[in-house]
KEDRENKE-61531 format. One record per residue (C-alpha): residue in one letter; x, y, z. Coordinates in steps of 0.02 Angstrom, whole numbers, plus 50000, padded with zeros to 5 digits. Example, Ala and Ser with C-alpha at 12.3 -4.5 7.8 and 13.67 -1.06 7.14 Angstrom:
2
A506154977550390
S506844994750357
//
This chain:
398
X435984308856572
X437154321856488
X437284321356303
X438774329956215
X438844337456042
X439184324055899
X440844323755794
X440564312755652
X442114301555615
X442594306655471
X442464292255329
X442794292655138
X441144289055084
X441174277454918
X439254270854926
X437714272454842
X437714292954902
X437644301054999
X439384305054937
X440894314955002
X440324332855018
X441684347454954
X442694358655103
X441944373154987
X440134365855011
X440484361155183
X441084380355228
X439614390255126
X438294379055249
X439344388455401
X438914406255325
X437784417055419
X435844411555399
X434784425755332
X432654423755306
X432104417955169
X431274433955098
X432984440955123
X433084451454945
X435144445554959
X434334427454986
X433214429254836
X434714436054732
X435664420254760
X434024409354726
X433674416854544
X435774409054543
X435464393654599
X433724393454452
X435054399554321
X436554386054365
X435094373054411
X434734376854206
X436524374854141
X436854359154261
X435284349254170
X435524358954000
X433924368354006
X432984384253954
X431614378554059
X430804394254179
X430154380154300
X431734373854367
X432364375254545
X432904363554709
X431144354954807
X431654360154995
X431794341955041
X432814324654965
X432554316154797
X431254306154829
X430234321454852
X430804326954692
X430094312054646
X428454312754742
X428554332154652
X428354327154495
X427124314254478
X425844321654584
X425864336554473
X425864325654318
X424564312854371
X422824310854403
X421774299154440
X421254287354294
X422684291654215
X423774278154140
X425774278054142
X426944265954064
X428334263554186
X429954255654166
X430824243754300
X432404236954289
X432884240354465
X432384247554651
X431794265054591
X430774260254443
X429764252654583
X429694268854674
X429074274554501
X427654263054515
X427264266754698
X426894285354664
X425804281654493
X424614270854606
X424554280954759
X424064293954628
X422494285954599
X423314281954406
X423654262554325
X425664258154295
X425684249754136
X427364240854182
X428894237154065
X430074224454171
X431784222354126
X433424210754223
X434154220754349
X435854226654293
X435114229654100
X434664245954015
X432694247254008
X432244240253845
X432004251953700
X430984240453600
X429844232153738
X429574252253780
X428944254753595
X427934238253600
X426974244153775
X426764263053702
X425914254053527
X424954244653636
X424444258053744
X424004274653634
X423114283153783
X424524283253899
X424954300853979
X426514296454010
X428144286853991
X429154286554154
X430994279454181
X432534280254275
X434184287454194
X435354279354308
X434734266954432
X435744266554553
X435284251054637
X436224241454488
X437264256354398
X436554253754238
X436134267354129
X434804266754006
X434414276553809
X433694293353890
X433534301753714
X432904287753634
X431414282553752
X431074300753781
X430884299753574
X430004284353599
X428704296053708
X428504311053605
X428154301953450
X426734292453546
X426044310653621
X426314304253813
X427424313353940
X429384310853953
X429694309254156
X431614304254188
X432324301054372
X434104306954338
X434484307654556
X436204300254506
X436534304154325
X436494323454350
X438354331454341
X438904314454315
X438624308054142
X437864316554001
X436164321754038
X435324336253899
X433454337753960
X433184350953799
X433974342653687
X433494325753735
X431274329453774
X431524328353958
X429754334054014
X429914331554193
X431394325754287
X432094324954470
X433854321954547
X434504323754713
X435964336654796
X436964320854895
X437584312054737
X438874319854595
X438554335954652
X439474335654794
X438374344654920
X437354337055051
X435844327355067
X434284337855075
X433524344654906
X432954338254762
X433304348254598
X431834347154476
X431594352654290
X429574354254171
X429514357454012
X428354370353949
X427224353753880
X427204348554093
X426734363654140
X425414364554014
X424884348354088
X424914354354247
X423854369254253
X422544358854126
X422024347954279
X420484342654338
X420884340054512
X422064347454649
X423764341454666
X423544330954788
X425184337954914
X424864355554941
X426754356355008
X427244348654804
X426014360054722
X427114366954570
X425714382254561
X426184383954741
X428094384254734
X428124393854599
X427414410054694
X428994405654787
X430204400554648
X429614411154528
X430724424554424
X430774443954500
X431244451254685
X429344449354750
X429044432354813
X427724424554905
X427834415855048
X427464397455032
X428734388655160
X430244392355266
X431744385955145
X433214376455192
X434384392255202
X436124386555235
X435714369355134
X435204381154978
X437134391855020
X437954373754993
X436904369554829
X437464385154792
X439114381254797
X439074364454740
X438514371554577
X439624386654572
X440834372554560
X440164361354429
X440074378354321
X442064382354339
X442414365554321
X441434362554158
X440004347654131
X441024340354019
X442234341354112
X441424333354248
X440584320254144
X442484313754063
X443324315454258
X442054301054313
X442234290954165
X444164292454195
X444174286954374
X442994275154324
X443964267154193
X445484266754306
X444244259654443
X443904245754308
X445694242154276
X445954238154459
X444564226554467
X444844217254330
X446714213654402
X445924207554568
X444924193854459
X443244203354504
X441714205954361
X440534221054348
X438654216854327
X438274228254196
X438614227254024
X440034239453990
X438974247853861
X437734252653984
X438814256954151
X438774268854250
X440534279854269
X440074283654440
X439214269754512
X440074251754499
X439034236254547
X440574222354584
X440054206554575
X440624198654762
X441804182954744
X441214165954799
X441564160254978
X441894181155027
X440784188055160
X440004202355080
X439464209555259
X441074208155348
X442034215255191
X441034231755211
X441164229855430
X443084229555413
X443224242155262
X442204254455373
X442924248355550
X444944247555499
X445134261955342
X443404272555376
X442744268055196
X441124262455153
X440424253955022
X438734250154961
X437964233354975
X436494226254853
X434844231754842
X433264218554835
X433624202854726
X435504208854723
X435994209554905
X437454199154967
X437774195054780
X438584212954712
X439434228654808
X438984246254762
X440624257054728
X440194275354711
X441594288054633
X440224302454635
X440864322954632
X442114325654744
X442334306754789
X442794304154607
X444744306954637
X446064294454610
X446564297254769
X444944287154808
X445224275654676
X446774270154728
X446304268954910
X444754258554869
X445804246054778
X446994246354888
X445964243455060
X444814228854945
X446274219954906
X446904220155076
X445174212855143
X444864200555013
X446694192655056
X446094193555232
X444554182855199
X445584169955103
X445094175654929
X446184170054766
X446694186254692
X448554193354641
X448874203554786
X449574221054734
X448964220254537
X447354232854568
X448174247154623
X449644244254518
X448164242354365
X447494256954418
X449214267654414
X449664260454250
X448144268654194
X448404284054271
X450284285854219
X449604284554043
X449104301354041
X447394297554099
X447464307354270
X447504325354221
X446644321154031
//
């Protein structure tokens, strides 16, 4: 059997992330691979610490990329935060609070659990209730943007919440970050996580992380090992850490680290507020399409996500075959629902580079081609003429 080298079609990729990856991040991964001692590799490492600290709007010396995905970043952070015995209020309201959970326990730690409806913000006032109730917990762990529903919960105020209760602020922000505002200083972000494939722009494959000087107090007062010697912040760090002389702890992801690299030299020139009003704006023209075709959002407006839309799937429509033909016939996919949601919602993403309204328009314009297909009563035309009208307002360039 012969095997030949793989060319990916190439697809506009408006899912859940991973997300369309920039021709600039997409070129730096083809530059020349040098070790990972290199002293021109470490030079462009203490970069990627210093824009890794503007891009989560932090002063904080332990910041940097975990050499593998976000859920590592996740897996990162609460085995160096928790021990066993210890007990953490965690807050569900979709797929990833559950992940939450998952690492607390298989720390050897209790989840004190604060459930909300998926597609609503995590409850400020339940939170306050469970952390009265609970004066011993180490921690208070949620997720910024869970992207299994696109809502978006109070960061500041349940990291507040936290820090006026003495426990632990730990924030998964894997789709929030270069997104939508997100101020870890400002806001008593002790510990968070996030992931390269999402607004960033770059490719899947690292895991930017962030402790405050109160985690990494908590971290070197343990009483036991971290339990993953490959996660062990006092590990990394002899990596990580500030200076030309590094020691070795693993082989890094070279050319993946040249593309984060990128992806944040970009963020910087374009501006995170920038960034953070160019997905609201393709969002809100995204919205004004939708709305046309007759089609609902599940979250509250107050609490949506810019860049990632949970459409509520019309009655009698095949959600599977709508995603089939928008991949098969115009090479664009789509999320479906997660858990309790699947079949019932479709995930649109309009993360970094895919959040364009070249993309926007497309999106529209391919759904309401399918959904006529399928037989579905909507007013062919009116979402991508919505979304123009929106645009032509002055909203494009804005």
């Amino acid at each position: 059997m012969t095997i030949s080298s793989f060319y990916p079609p190439i697809r506009t990729l408006m899912g859940p992330g991973p997300s369309d990856v920039s021709p600039r991040v997409l070129a730096a991964l083809a530059r020349p691979t040098l070790g990972h001692l290199d002293p021109a590799f470490i030079r462009m490492m203490d970069e990627i610490k210093t824009l890794l600290q503007y891009a989560f709007q932090t002063k904080n010396e332990l910041t940097m990329p975990i050499s593998a995905p976000g859920s590592a970043g996740m897996e990162a952070v609460f085995v160096n935060l928790v021990e066993p015995g210890d007990k953490i209020i965690v807050c569900q309201n979709g797929v990833f609070g559950g992940r939450m959970k998952e690492n607390v326990e298989r720390c050897g730690a209790t989840a004190i659990m604060v459930q909300d409806d998926w597609g609503k913000a995590v409850d400020v006032h339940k939170v306050a209730e469970t952390l009265k109730a609970h004066p011993d917990a180490k921690a208070l762990a949620f997720v910024h943007a869970e992207t299994s529903t696109g809502a978006q919960s109070n960061a500041q105020a349940l990291c507040a919440l936290a820090h006026e209760h003495g426990a632990l602020a730990i924030v998964d922000a894997v789709t929030s970050l270069a997104g939508s505002p997100l101020k870890v200083d400002e806001w008593g972000i002790d510990a968070i996580y996030s992931g390269t494939q999402k607004c960033l722009s770059c490719v899947p494959g690292l895991s930017p992380v962030s402790f405050s000087a109160r985690a990494v107090e908590s971290i070197q007062a343990r009483k036991t090992k971290v339990q993953s010697w490959f996660l062990d912040m006092n590990l990394v760090m002899a990596y990580w850490g500030g200076g030309t002389k590094r020691a070795y702890h693993h082989t890094a992801p070279v050319n993946t680290l040249y593309g984060l690299h990128e992806s944040l030299v970009m963020v910087q020139e374009e501006g995170l507020e920038n960034a953070w009003a160019r997905h609201m704006r393709n969002h809100q023209a995204l919205k004004a399409g939708v709305e046309a075709l007759g089609l609902s959002f599940l979250v509250d407006e107050a609490h949506r996500l810019p860049q990632l839309n949970s459409i509520t799937i019309p009655e009698g429509v095949d959600d599977a075959q709508v995603r089939s033909t928008l991949l098969r016939e115009y090479n664009l996919e789509i999320g479906a629902g997660l858990g309790a949601l699947a079949g019932k919602v479709w995930r649109i993403g309009l993360m970094g580079a895919a959040s364009h309204p070249t993309n926007v328009l497309f999106c529209l314009g391919a759904l309401d081609t399918v959904l006529k297909q399928q037989g579905a009563k909507i007013e062919s035309g009116a979402a991508v003429a919505a979304a123009r009208a929106f645009y032509e307002q002055g909203n494009e360039h804005a």
